[in-house]
N, C-alpha and C positions, 0 to 999 in steps of 0.2 A: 578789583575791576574784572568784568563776567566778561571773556572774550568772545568777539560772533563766531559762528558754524564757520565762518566764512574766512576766518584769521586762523581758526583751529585746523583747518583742512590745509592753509597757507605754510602757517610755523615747520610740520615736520620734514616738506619736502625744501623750505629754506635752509633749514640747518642741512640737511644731508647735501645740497650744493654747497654752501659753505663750508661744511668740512671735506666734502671732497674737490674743492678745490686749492684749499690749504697743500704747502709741501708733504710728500710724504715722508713721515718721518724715518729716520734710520735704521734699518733693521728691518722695516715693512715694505713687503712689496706693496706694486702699483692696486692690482688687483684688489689685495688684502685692506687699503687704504680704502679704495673704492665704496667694497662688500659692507665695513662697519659703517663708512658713512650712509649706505643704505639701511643697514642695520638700526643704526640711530635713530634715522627719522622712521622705521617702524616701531622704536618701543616710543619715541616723542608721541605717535599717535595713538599707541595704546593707550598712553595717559590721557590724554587729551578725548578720545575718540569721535572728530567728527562725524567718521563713516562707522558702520558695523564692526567691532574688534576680529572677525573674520576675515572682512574681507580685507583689511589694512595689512594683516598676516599674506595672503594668497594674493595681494598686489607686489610687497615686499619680493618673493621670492617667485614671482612673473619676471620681476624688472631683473633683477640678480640672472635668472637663467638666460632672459633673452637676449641681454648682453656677457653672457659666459662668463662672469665674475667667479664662479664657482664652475669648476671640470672644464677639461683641455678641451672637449668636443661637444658638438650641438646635445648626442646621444648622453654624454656624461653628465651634461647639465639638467639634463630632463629627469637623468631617476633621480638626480639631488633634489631638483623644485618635488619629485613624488615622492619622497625617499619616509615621509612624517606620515601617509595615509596606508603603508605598509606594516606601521608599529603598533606592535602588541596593546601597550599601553595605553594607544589611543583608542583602539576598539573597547579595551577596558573600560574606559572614559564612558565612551558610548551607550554600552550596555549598562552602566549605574546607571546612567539616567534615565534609563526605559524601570529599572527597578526602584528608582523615586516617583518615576508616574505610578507603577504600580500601587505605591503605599498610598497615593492619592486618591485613584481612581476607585480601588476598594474601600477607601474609606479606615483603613487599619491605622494609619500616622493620627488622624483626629482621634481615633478612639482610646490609643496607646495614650496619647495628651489627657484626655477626659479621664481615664481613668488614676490617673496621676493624680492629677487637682482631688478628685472626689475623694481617695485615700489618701491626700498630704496636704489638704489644704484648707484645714482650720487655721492652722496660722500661717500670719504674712509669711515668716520664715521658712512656713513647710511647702505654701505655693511657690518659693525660691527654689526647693527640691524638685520641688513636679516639674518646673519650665527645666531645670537642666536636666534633669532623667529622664524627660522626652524627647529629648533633645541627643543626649547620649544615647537612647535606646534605638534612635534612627538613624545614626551616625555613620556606623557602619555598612550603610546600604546604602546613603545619597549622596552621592560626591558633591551635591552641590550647597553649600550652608546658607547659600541663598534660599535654595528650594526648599531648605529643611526649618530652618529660621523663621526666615521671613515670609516663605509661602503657607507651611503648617504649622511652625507655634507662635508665629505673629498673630495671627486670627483668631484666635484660640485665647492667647496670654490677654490682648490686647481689651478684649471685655471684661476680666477682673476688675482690673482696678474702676472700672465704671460703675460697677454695682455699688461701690463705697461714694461715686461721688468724686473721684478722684482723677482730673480732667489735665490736659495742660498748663489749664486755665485756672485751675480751682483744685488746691491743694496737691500737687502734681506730687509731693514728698509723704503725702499719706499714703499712699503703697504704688501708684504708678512707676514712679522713678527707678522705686528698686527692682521692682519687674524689668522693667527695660535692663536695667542694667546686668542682673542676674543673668539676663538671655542671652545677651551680646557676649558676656563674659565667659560661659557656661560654652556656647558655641566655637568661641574658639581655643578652648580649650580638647573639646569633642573633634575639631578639623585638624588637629596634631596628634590624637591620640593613636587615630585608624587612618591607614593609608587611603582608604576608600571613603573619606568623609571630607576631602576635599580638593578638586578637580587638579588645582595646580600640586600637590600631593606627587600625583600621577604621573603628572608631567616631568617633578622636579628629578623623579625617581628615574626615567626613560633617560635625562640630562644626564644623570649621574652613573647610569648604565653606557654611554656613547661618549663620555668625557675622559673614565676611566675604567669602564671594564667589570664596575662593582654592580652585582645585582641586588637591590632589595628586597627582600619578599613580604607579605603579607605579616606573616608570621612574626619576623624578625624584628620589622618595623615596631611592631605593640610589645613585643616582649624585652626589647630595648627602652621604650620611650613610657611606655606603661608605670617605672618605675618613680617618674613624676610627674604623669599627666592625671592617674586617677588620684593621687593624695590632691592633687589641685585640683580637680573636678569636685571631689568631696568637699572641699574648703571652699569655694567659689560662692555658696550662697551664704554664709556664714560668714565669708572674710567682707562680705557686701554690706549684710546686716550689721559689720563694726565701722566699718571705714563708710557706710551711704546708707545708714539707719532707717526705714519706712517709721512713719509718725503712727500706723495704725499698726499695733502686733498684733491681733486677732483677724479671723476671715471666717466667721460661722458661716458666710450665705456662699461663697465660694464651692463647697463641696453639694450642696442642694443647687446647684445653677447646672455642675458639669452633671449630677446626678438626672437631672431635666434635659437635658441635653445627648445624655448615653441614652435615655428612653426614647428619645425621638428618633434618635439610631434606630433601633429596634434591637434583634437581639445581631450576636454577631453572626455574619456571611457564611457560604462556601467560598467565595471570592476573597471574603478576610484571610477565613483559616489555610489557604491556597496559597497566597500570598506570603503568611506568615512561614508557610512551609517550606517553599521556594529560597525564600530568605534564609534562611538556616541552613539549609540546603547549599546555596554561595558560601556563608560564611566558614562553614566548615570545609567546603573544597578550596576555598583562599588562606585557611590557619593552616590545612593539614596538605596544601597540595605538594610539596617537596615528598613528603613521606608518601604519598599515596602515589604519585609519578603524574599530577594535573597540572598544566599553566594555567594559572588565574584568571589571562584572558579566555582563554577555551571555555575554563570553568562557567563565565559569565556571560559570553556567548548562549551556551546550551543551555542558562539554565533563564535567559532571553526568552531564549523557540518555546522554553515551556511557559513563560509567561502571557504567549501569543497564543500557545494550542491549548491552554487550559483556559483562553478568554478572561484573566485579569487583565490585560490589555489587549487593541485589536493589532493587526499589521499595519492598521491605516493612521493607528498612533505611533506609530515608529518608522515610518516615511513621512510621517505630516510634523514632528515634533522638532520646531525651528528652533528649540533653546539645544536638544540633543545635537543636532546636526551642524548646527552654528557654532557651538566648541569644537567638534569635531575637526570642523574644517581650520577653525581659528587652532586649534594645538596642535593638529599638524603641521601647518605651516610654522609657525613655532619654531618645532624640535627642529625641521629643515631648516630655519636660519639659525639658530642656536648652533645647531652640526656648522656651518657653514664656514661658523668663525674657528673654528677649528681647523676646517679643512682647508682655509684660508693662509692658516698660521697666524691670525691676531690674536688668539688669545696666546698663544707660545707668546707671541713679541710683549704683548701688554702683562701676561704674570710674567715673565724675566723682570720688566722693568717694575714690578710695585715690587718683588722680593727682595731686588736688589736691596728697598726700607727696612728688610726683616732679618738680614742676614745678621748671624749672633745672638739671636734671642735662643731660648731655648722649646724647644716643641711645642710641650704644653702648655707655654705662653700661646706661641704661634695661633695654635688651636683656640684657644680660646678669644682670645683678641679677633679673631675672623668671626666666631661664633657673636660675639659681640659686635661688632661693626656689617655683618649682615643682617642683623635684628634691627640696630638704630637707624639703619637707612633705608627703613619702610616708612619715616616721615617722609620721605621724599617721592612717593608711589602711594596711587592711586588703585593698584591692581597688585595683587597678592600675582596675577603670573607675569607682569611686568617685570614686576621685580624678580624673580624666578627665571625668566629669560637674559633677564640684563647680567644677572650678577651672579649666579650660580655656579655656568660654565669658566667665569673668573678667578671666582673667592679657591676652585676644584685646581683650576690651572696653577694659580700661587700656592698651594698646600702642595702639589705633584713636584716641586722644586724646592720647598725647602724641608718637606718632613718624611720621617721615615715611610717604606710601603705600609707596615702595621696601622698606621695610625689614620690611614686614607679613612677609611670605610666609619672607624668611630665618628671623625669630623663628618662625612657626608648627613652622616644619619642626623647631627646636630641637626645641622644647617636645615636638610629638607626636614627636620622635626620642628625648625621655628615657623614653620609658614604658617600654618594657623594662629600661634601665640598671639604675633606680631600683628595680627590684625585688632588688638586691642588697642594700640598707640594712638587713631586716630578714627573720626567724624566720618572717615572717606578711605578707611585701613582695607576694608574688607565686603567682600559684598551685602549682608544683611544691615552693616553698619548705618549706612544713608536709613533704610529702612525704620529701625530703632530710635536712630537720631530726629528721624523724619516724621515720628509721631511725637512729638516736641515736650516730653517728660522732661529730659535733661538739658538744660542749655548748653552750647558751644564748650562756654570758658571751663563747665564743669567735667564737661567728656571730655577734655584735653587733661584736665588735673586728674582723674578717675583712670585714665588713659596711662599718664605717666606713672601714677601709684601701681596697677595692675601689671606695667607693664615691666618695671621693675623687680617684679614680686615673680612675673612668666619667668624675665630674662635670669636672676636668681638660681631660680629651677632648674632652666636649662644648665647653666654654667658649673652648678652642682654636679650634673649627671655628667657632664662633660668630665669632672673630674673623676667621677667613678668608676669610668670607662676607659679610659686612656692609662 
């Protein structure tokens, strides 16, 4: 049953009255009682979202401040409700996005795509290569796997399988199907590799900076996580081609379509080769800023101004760009109520009470059992940062009390390393997903069994490196 706008805007502030009129339970102050049941019905509406994912955030922590749920004074409450628009990592946020308009605006992300296909895409299996190495090759510059996906290699992937003939409708398993799924698959693999390929990434990283003190860098992130994300990037159109076979292995017209297509480009820009330079330019002051003495946001900042003063983008795309500005606002508010619970005391009250289940195991069970049960309960989330707001500052809280300080930072990096994974479990995981799904190669019942094979094979992986780490 499809709920109305009008139920969906009802649900989350019924629950947050019902549970805040529920007793408070033992150990939780009034406040703290209060705060989560405001809490609640912001992530009820992130899933749901009637209104803008924004502004559900910046409604959330309006109501929190203006009845002082959080800080003893009117003053104290105000820099908590601002406390998210001061973070580094969300200017981070910021600045990727003006660097994925770039790849768009110059025209560099189509061409980087085109030229993939034309060198890998005589066969079905090697246009499996092209869509995820374009994909990877972008990855580290677009936070968004929306915008990288489904904005530039949807468009692009999405007319192969057409030249064959290969529709929804009409033989959707002669090479459509696997396209689709190669993409989706490929993608989120790409949005856990690099911290900067995908927005709740950023987010999850800012939580686990405020929760417990642990910083993650750029750096650290890929050369921790690197050690099974690229064997599974490489494997991903391959393990596709055994377990969701395309009926056509050949693609001769495939490399003369994108070859038509780079010519209509022309040849490439000053605006491309700008762009590309820029790029590389970030990348390098986000691997190497520890060593050189950069913050990554700084880094990304400055290297914004020059994508403005060298006119790959204008200023008027970066005060006019409602997707950058709309996260902006939406994870900042965020991190402020995510912090909130904290400063509350609910999450102390709430990890005492789930460890109390854990006491006696031994660590790197612990570890791993979290790592596992924050992966499977992305069935239950619609939004890769839903889930990241709900359950992060949590799963951090319960590890801060039963395992040694060593082993914080291994588990953190798990955890914020499954966000991307996990959006293969489902139809509605991740954002490109609808997308994918939405051009109707695969049916439902298939993405769920594709979903759970895939997903096994990520979660695997992870729980691997968990042990090699710990």
């Amino acid at each position: 049953m499809t709920l109305s706008n009008n139920m969906k805007m009802a649900l989350p502030i019924i629950i947050a009255i019902v549970v805040a009129v529920l007793p408070t339970p033992e150990g939780l102050s009034v406040n703290a009682h209060y705060f989560f049941a405001v809490f609640l019905g912001v992530i009820v509406g992130l899933i749901l979202e009637p209104i803008p994912a924004a502004l559900i955030g910046l409604t959330g922590v309006s109501f929190a401040a203006v009845f002082g749920l959080v800080g003893e004074t009117a003053k104290a409450s105000r820099t908590w409700a601002l406390s998210g628009f001061s973070n580094g990592v969300i200017w981070l946020i910021f600045a990727a996005f003006m660097f994925a308009l770039g790849y768009r605006k110059s025209g560099l992300g189509k061409r980087i795509a085109l030229l993939l296909v034309k060198l890998l895409g005589k066969t079905t299996l090697g246009l499996g290569y092209a869509v995820a190495f374009a994909d990877g090759i972008l990855a580290p510059f677009m936070p968004s796997n929306t915008a990288r996906s489904a904005g530039t290699i949807f468009p692009i992937a999405i007319n192969i399988p057409q030249m064959f003939n290969s529709t929804p409708d009409n033989e959707p398993r002669k090479i459509g199907s696997y396209i689709s799924w190669v993409a989706i698959a490929a993608t989120c693999v790409t949005s856990s590799m690099f911290l900067t390929a995908l927005a709740p990434n950023l987010l999850a990283v800012s939580l686990v900076e405020k929760s417990t003190g642990i910083t993650i860098a750029w750096g650290e992130w890929f050369s921790t996580l690197a050690i099974i994300m690229i064997p599974l990037f490489l494997l991903v159109p391959y393990l596709t081609y055994i377990v969701y076979p395309p009926e056509q292995k050949k693609s001769p017209e495939a490399p003369a379509w994108a070859a038509k297509e780079l010519v209509s480009m022309g040849p490439i820009s000053k605006k491309e080769l700008i762009m590309l330079g820029l790029g590389i330019l970030a990348l390098v002051m986000w691997i190497f800023g520890k060593q050189i003495g950069v913050n990554g946001t700084t880094a990304a900042l400055a290297v914004l101004c020059l994508l403005v003063l060298t006119d790959v983008i204008t200023w008027e795309d970066v005060i006019t760009n409602k997707a950058a500005i709309n996260v902006f606002i939406w994870f900042a508010t965020l991190v402020a109520m995510a912090s909130g619970l904290k400063q509350v005391g609910f999450l102390k009250w709430a990890a005492g009470l789930i460890s109390g289940g854990l006491v006696g195991m031994d660590p790197v069970s612990i570890v791993i059992l979290l790592v596992v049960l924050f992966f499977v309960f992305h069935y239950f989330f619609a939004s890769v940062t839903a889930h990241t707001v709900a359950l992060l500052p949590l799963f951090l809280g319960v590890a801060a009390n039963l395992l040694p300080a060593e082993m914080i930072q291994p588990l953190a990096l798990l955890l914020v390393g499954s966000l991307g994974l996990m959006g293969i479990l489902t139809p509605y995981a991740t954002g490109p997903s609808p997308i994918w799904y939405g051009a109707g190669y695969i049916s439902q019942a298939t993405w769920w069994k594709l979903g759970a094979v895939f997903g096994v094979i990520y979660l695997s992986a992870l729980v691997l490196l968990g042990y090699s780490i710990l």
